[in-house]
C-alpha positions as CSV (number, residue, x, y, z in Angstrom):
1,X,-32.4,-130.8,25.8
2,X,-35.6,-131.7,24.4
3,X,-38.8,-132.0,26.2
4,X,-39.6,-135.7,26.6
5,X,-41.2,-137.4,23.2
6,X,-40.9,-134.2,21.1
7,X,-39.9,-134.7,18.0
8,X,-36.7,-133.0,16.6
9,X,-37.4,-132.4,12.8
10,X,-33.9,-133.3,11.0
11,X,-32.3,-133.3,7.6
12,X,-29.5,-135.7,7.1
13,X,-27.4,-135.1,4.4
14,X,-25.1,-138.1,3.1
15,X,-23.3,-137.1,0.3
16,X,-21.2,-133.5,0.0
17,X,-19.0,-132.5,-3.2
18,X,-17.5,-128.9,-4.1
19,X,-14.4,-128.4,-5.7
20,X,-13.5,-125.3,-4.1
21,X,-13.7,-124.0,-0.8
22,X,-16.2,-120.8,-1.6
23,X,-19.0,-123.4,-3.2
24,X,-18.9,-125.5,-0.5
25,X,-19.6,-122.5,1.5
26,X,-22.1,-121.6,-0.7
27,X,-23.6,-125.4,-1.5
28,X,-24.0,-125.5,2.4
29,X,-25.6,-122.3,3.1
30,X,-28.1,-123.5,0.5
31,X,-29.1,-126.3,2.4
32,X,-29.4,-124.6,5.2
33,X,-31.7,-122.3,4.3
34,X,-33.5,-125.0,2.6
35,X,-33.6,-126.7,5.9
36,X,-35.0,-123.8,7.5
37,X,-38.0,-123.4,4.9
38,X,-39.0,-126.9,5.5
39,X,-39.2,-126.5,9.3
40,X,-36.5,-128.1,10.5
41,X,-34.4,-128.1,13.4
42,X,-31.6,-129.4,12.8
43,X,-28.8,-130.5,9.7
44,X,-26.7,-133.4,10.0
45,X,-23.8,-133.4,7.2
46,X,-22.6,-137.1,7.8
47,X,-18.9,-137.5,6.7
48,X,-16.9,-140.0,8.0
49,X,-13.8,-138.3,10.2
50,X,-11.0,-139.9,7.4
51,X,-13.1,-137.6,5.2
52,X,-11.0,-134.3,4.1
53,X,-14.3,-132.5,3.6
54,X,-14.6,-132.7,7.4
55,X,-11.2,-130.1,7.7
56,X,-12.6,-128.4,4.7
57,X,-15.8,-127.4,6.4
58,X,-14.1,-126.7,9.8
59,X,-12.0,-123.9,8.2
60,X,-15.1,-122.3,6.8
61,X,-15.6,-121.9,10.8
62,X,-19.4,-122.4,10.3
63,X,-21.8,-122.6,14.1
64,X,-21.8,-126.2,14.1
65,X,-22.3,-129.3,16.9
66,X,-21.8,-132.4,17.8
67,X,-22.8,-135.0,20.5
């Protein structure tokens, strides 16, 4: 948990297309290590669950959290 009033630097990211498995994979691990050059903390790829990018990305079996 975070200390009281600290602010948790985020990246939302709204909109996610690949064709194929491997540049999703890729496409994702670019913006994480985007993320990480601009000091954030944490990525939020926001999919609704009806969404079959949601399946797509849990096969890739990628560390990944929710609340």
């Amino acid at each position: 948990m975070p200390e009281v009033g600290k602010i948790i630097r985020s990246w939302f990211l709204y909109d996610l297309f690949a064709k194929k498995d491997d540049e999703l994979e890729a496409l994702i691990n670019k913006v994480k290590t985007l993320a990480i050059q601009n000091k954030k903390e944490l990525l939020y790829i926001l999919l609704p669950v009806s969404d079959p990018m949601v399946e797509r990305i849990k096969k890739l079996k990628m560390k990944m959290y929710t609340l």
